[in-house]
N, CA, C and O atoms as a DFTB+ gen file, in Angstrom:
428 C
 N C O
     1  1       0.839      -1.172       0.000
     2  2       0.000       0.000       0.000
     3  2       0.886       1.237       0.000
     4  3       1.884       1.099       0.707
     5  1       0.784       2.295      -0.553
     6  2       1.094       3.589      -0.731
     7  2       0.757       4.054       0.165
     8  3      -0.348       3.697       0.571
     9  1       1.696       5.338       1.140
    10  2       1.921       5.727       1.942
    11  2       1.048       6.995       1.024
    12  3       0.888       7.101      -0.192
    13  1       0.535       7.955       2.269
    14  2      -0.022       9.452       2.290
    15  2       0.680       9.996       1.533
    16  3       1.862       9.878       1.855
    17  1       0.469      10.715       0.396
    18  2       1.693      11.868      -0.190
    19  2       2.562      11.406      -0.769
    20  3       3.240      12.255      -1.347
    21  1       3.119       9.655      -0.991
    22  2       3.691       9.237      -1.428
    23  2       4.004       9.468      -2.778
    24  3       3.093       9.080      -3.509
    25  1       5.525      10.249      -3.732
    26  2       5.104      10.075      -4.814
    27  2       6.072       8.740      -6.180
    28  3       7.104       8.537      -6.820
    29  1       4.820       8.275      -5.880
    30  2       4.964       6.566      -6.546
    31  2       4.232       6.729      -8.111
    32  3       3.089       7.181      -8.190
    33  1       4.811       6.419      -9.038
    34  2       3.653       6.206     -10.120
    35  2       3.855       4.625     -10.329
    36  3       4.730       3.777     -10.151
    37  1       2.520       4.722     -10.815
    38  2       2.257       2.828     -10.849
    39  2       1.842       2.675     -12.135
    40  3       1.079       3.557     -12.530
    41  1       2.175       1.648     -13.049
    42  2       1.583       1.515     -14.522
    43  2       1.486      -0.237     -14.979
    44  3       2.297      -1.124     -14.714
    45  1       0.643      -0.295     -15.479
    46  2       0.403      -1.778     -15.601
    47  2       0.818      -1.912     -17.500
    48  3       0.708      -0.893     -18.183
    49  1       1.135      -2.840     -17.953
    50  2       1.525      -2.987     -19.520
    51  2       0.560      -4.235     -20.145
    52  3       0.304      -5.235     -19.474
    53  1       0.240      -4.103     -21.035
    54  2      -0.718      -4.987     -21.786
    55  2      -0.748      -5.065     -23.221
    56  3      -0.737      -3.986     -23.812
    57  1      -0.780      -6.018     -23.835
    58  2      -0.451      -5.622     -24.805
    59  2      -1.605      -5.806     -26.139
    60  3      -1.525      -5.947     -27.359
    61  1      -2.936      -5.689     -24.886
    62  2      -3.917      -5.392     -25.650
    63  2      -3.974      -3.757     -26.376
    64  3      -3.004      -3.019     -26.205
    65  1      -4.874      -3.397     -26.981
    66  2      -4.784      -2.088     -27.432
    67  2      -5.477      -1.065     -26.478
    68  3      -6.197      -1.573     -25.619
    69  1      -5.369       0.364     -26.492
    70  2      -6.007       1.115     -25.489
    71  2      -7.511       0.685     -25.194
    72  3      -8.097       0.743     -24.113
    73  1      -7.907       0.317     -26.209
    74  2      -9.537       0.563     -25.867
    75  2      -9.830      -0.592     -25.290
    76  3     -10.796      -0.622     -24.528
    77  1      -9.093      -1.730     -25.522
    78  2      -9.642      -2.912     -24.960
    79  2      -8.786      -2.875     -23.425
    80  3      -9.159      -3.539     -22.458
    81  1      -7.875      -2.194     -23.415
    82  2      -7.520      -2.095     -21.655
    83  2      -8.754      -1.054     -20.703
    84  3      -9.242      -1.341     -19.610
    85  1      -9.055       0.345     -21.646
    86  2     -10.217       0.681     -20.818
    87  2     -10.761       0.113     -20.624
    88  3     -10.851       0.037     -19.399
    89  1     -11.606      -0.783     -21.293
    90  2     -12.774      -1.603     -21.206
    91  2     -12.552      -2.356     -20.171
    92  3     -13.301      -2.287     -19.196
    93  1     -11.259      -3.383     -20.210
    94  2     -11.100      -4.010     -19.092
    95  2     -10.781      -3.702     -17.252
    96  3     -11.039      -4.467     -16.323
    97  1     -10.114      -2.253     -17.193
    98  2      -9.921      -1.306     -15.759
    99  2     -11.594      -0.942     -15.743
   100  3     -12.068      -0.772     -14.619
   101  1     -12.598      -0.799     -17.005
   102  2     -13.741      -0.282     -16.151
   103  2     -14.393      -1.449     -15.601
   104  3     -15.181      -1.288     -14.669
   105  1     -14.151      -2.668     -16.086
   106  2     -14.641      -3.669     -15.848
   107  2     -14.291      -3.948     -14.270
   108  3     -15.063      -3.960     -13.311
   109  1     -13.251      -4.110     -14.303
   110  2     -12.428      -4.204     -12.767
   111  2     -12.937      -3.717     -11.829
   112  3     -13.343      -4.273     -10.809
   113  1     -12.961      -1.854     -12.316
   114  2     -13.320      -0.703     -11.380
   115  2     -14.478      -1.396     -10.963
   116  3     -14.382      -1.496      -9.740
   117  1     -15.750      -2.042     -11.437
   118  2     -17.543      -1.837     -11.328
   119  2     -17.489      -3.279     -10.549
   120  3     -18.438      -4.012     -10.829
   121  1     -16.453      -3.856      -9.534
   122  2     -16.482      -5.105      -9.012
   123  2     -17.138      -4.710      -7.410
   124  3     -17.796      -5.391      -6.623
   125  1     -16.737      -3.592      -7.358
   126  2     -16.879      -3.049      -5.615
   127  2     -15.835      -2.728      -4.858
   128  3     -15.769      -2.207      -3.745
   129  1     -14.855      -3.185      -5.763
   130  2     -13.502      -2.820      -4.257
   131  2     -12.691      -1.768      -4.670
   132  3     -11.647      -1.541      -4.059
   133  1     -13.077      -1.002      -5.760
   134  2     -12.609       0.390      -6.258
   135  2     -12.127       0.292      -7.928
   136  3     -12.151      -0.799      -8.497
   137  1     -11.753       1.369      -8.540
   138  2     -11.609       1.799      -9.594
   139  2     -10.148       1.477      -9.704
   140  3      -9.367       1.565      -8.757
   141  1      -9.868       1.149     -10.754
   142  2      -8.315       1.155     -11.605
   143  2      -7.391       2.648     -11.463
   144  3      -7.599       3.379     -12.432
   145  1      -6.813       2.993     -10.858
   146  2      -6.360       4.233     -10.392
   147  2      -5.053       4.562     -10.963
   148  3      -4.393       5.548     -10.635
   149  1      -4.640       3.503     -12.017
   150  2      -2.799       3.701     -12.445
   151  2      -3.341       3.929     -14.040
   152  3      -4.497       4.290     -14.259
   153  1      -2.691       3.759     -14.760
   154  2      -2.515       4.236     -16.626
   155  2      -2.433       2.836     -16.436
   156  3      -2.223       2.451     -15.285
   157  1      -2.591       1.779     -17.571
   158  2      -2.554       0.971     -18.345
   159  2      -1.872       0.871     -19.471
   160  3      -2.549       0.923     -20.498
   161  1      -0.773       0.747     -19.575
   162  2       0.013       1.284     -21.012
   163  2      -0.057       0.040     -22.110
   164  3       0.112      -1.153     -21.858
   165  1      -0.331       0.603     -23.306
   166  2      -0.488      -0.451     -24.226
   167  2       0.451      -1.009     -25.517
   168  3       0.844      -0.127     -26.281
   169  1       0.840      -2.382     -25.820
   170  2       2.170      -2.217     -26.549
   171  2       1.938      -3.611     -27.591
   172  3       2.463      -4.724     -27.638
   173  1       1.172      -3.113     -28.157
   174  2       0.724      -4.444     -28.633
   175  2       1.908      -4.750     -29.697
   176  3       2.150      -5.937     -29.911
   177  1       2.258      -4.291     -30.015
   178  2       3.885      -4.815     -30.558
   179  2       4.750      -5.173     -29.703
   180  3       5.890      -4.873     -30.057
   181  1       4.649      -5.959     -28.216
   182  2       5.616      -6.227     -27.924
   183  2       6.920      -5.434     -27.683
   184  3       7.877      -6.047     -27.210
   185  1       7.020      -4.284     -27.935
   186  2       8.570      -3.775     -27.757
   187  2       9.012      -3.657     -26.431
   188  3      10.177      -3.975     -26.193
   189  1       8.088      -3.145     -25.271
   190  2       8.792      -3.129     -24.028
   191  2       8.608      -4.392     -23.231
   192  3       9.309      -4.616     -22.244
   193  1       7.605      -5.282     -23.678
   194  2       7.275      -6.949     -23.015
   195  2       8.654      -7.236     -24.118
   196  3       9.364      -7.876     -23.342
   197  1       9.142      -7.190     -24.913
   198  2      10.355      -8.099     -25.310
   199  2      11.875      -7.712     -24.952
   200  3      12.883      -8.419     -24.951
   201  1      11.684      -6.246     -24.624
   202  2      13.088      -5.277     -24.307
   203  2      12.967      -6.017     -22.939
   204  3      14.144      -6.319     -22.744
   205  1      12.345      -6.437     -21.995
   206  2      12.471      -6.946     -20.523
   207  2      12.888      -8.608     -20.835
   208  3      13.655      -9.158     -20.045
   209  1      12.442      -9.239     -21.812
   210  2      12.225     -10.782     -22.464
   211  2      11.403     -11.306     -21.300
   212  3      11.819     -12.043     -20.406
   213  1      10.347     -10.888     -21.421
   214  2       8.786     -11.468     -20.492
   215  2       7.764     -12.038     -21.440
   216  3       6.618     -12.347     -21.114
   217  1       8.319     -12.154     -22.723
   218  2       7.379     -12.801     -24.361
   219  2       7.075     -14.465     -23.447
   220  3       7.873     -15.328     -23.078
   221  1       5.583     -14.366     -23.336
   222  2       5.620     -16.053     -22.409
   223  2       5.450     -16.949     -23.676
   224  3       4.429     -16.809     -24.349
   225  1       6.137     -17.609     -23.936
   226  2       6.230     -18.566     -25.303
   227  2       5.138     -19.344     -24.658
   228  3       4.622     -19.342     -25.776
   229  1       4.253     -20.039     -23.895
   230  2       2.977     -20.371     -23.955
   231  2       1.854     -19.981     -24.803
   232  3       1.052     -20.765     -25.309
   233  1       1.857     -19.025     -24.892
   234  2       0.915     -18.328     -26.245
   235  2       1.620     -18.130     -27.573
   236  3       1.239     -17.415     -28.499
   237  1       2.539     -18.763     -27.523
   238  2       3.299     -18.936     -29.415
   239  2       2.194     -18.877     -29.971
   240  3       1.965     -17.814     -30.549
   241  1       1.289     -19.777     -30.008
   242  2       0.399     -20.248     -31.003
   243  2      -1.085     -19.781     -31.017
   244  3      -1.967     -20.202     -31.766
   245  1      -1.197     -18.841     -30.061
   246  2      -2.767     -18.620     -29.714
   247  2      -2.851     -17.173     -30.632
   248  3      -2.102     -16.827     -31.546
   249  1      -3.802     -16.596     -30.172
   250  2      -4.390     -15.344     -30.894
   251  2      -3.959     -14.125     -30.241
   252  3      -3.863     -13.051     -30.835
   253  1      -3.778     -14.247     -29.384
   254  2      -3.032     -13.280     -28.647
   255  2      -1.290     -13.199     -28.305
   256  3      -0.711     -12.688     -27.347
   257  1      -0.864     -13.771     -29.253
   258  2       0.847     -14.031     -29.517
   259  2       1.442     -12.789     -28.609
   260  3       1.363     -11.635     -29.029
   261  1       2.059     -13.112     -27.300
   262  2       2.992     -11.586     -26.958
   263  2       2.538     -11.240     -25.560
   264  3       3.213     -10.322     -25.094
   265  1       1.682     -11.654     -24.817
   266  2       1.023     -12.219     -23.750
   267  2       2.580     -11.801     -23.006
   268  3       3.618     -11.871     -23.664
   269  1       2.559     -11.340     -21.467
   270  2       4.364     -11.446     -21.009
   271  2       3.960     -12.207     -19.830
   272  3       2.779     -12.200     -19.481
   273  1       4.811     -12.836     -19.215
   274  2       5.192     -13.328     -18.615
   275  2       4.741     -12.028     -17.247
   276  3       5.192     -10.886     -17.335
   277  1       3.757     -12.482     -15.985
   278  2       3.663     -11.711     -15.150
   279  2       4.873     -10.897     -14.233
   280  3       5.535     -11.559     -13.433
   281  1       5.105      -9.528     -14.386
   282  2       5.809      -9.376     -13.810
   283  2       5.797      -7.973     -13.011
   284  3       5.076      -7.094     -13.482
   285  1       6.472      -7.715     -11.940
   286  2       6.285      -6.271     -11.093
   287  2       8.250      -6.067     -11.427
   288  3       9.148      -6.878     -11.655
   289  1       8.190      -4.461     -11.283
   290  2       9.032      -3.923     -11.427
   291  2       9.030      -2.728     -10.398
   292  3       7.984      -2.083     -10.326
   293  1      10.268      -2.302      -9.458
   294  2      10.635      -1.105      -8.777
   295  2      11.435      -0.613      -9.637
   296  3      12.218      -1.497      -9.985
   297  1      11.715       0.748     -10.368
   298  2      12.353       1.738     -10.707
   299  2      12.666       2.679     -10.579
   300  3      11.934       3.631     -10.850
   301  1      13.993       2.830     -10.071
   302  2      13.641       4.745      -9.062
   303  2      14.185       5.607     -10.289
   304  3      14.469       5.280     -11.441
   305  1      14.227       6.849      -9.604
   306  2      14.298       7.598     -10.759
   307  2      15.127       8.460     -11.460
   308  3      15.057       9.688     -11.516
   309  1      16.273       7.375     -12.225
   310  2      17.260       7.505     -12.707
   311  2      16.569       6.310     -13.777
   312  3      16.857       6.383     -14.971
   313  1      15.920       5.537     -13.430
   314  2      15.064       4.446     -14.807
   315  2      15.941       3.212     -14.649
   316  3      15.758       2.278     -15.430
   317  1      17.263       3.090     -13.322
   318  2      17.460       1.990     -12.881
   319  2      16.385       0.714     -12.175
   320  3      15.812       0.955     -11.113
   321  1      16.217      -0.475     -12.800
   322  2      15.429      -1.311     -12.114
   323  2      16.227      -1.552     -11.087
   324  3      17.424      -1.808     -11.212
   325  1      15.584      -1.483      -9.949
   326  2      15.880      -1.629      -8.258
   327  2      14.957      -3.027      -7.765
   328  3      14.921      -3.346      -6.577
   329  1      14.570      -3.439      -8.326
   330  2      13.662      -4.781      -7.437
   331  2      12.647      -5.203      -9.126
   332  3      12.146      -4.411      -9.924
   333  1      12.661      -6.420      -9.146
   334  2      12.220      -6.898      -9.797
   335  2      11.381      -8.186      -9.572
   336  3      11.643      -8.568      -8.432
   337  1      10.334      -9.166     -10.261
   338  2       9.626     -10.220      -9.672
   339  2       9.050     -10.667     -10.745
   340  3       8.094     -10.016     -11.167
   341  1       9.467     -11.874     -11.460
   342  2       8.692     -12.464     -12.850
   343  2       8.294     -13.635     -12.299
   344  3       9.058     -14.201     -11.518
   345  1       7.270     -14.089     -12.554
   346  2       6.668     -15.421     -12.121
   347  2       6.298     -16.174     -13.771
   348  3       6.269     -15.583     -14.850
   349  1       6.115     -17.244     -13.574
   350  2       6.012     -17.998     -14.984
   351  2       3.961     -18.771     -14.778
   352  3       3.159     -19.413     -15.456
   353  1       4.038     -18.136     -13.429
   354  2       2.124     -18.379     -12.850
   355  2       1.602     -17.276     -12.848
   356  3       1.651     -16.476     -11.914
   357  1       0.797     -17.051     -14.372
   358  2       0.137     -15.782     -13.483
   359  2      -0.788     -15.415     -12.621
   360  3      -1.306     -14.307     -12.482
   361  1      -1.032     -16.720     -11.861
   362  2      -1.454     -16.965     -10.459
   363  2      -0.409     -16.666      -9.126
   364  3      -0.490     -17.323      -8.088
   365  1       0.305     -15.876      -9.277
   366  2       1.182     -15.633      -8.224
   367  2       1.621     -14.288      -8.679
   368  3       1.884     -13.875      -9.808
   369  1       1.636     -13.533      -7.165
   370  2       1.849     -11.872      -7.481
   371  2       2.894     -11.926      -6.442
   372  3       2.891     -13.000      -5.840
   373  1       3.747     -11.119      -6.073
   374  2       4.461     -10.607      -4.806
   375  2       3.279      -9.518      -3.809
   376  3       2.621      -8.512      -4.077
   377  1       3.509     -10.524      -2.356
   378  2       2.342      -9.357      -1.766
   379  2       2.801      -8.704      -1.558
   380  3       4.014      -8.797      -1.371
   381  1       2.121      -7.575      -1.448
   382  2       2.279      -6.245      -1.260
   383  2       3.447      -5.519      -0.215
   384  3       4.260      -4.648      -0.524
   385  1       3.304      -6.000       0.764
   386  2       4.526      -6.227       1.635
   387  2       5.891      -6.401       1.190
   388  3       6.811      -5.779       1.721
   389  1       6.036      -7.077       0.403
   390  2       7.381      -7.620      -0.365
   391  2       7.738      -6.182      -1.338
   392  3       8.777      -5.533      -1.222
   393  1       6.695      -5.891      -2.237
   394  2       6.687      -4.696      -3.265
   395  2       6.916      -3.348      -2.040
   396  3       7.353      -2.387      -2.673
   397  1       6.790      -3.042      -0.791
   398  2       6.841      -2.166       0.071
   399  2       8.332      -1.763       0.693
   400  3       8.934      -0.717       0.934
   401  1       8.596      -3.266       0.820
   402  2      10.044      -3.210       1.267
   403  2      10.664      -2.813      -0.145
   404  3      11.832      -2.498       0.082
   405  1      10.394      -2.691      -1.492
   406  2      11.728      -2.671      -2.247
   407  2      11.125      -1.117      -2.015
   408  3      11.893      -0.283      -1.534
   409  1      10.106      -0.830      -2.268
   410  2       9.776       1.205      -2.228
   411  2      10.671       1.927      -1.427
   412  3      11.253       2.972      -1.716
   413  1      10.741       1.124      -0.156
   414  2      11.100       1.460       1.117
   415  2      13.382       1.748       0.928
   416  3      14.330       2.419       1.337
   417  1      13.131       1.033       0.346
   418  2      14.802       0.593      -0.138
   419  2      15.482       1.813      -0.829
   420  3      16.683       2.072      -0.746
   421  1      14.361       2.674      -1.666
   422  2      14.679       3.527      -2.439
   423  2      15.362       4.968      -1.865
   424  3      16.028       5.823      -2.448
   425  1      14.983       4.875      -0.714
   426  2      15.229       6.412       0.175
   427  2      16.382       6.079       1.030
   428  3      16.843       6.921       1.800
Protein backbone atom coordinates (compact mmCIF):
# COMPACT_ATOMS: atom_id res chain seq x y z
CA UNK A 1 0.00 0.00 0.00
CA UNK A 2 1.09 3.59 -0.73
CA UNK A 3 1.92 5.73 1.94
CA UNK A 4 -0.02 9.45 2.29
CA UNK A 5 1.69 11.87 -0.19
CA UNK A 6 3.69 9.24 -1.43
CA UNK A 7 5.10 10.08 -4.81
CA UNK A 8 4.96 6.57 -6.55
CA UNK A 9 3.65 6.21 -10.12
CA UNK A 10 2.26 2.83 -10.85
CA UNK A 11 1.58 1.52 -14.52
CA UNK A 12 0.40 -1.78 -15.60
CA UNK A 13 1.53 -2.99 -19.52
CA UNK A 14 -0.72 -4.99 -21.79
CA UNK A 15 -0.45 -5.62 -24.81
CA UNK A 16 -3.92 -5.39 -25.65
CA UNK A 17 -4.78 -2.09 -27.43
CA UNK A 18 -6.01 1.12 -25.49
CA UNK A 19 -9.54 0.56 -25.87
CA UNK A 20 -9.64 -2.91 -24.96
CA UNK A 21 -7.52 -2.10 -21.65
CA UNK A 22 -10.22 0.68 -20.82
CA UNK A 23 -12.77 -1.60 -21.21
CA UNK A 24 -11.10 -4.01 -19.09
CA UNK A 25 -9.92 -1.31 -15.76
CA UNK A 26 -13.74 -0.28 -16.15
CA UNK A 27 -14.64 -3.67 -15.85
CA UNK A 28 -12.43 -4.20 -12.77
CA UNK A 29 -13.32 -0.70 -11.38
CA UNK A 30 -17.54 -1.84 -11.33
CA UNK A 31 -16.48 -5.11 -9.01
CA UNK A 32 -16.88 -3.05 -5.61
CA UNK A 33 -13.50 -2.82 -4.26
CA UNK A 34 -12.61 0.39 -6.26
CA UNK A 35 -11.61 1.80 -9.59
CA UNK A 36 -8.32 1.15 -11.61
CA UNK A 37 -6.36 4.23 -10.39
CA UNK A 38 -2.80 3.70 -12.45
CA UNK A 39 -2.52 4.24 -16.63
CA UNK A 40 -2.55 0.97 -18.34
CA UNK A 41 0.01 1.28 -21.01
CA UNK A 42 -0.49 -0.45 -24.23
CA UNK A 43 2.17 -2.22 -26.55
CA UNK A 44 0.72 -4.44 -28.63
CA UNK A 45 3.88 -4.81 -30.56
CA UNK A 46 5.62 -6.23 -27.92
CA UNK A 47 8.57 -3.78 -27.76
CA UNK A 48 8.79 -3.13 -24.03
CA UNK A 49 7.28 -6.95 -23.01
CA UNK A 50 10.36 -8.10 -25.31
CA UNK A 51 13.09 -5.28 -24.31
CA UNK A 52 12.47 -6.95 -20.52
CA UNK A 53 12.22 -10.78 -22.46
CA UNK A 54 8.79 -11.47 -20.49
CA UNK A 55 7.38 -12.80 -24.36
CA UNK A 56 5.62 -16.05 -22.41
CA UNK A 57 6.23 -18.57 -25.30
CA UNK A 58 2.98 -20.37 -23.95
CA UNK A 59 0.91 -18.33 -26.25
CA UNK A 60 3.30 -18.94 -29.42
CA UNK A 61 0.40 -20.25 -31.00
CA UNK A 62 -2.77 -18.62 -29.71
CA UNK A 63 -4.39 -15.34 -30.89
CA UNK A 64 -3.03 -13.28 -28.65
CA UNK A 65 0.85 -14.03 -29.52
CA UNK A 66 2.99 -11.59 -26.96
CA UNK A 67 1.02 -12.22 -23.75
CA UNK A 68 4.36 -11.45 -21.01
CA UNK A 69 5.19 -13.33 -18.61
CA UNK A 70 3.66 -11.71 -15.15
CA UNK A 71 5.81 -9.38 -13.81
CA UNK A 72 6.29 -6.27 -11.09
CA UNK A 73 9.03 -3.92 -11.43
CA UNK A 74 10.64 -1.10 -8.78
CA UNK A 75 12.35 1.74 -10.71
CA UNK A 76 13.64 4.75 -9.06
CA UNK A 77 14.30 7.60 -10.76
CA UNK A 78 17.26 7.51 -12.71
CA UNK A 79 15.06 4.45 -14.81
CA UNK A 80 17.46 1.99 -12.88
CA UNK A 81 15.43 -1.31 -12.11
CA UNK A 82 15.88 -1.63 -8.26
CA UNK A 83 13.66 -4.78 -7.44
CA UNK A 84 12.22 -6.90 -9.80
CA UNK A 85 9.63 -10.22 -9.67
CA UNK A 86 8.69 -12.46 -12.85
CA UNK A 87 6.67 -15.42 -12.12
CA UNK A 88 6.01 -18.00 -14.98
CA UNK A 89 2.12 -18.38 -12.85
CA UNK A 90 0.14 -15.78 -13.48
CA UNK A 91 -1.45 -16.96 -10.46
CA UNK A 92 1.18 -15.63 -8.22
CA UNK A 93 1.85 -11.87 -7.48
CA UNK A 94 4.46 -10.61 -4.81
CA UNK A 95 2.34 -9.36 -1.77
CA UNK A 96 2.28 -6.24 -1.26
CA UNK A 97 4.53 -6.23 1.63
CA UNK A 98 7.38 -7.62 -0.37
CA UNK A 99 6.69 -4.70 -3.26
CA UNK A 100 6.84 -2.17 0.07
CA UNK A 101 10.04 -3.21 1.27
CA UNK A 102 11.73 -2.67 -2.25
CA UNK A 103 9.78 1.21 -2.23
CA UNK A 104 11.10 1.46 1.12
CA UNK A 105 14.80 0.59 -0.14
CA UNK A 106 14.68 3.53 -2.44
CA UNK A 107 15.23 6.41 0.18
Amino acid sequence: MLKKGEKVKLYALSVDSPDVSKTFAEKLGSDGKGAIDFQILSDPDHKIIDAYGLRDPAYEKEKIYGVPHPAVYVIDKTGKVRWARIESDYRKRPANSEIRVALDSLK
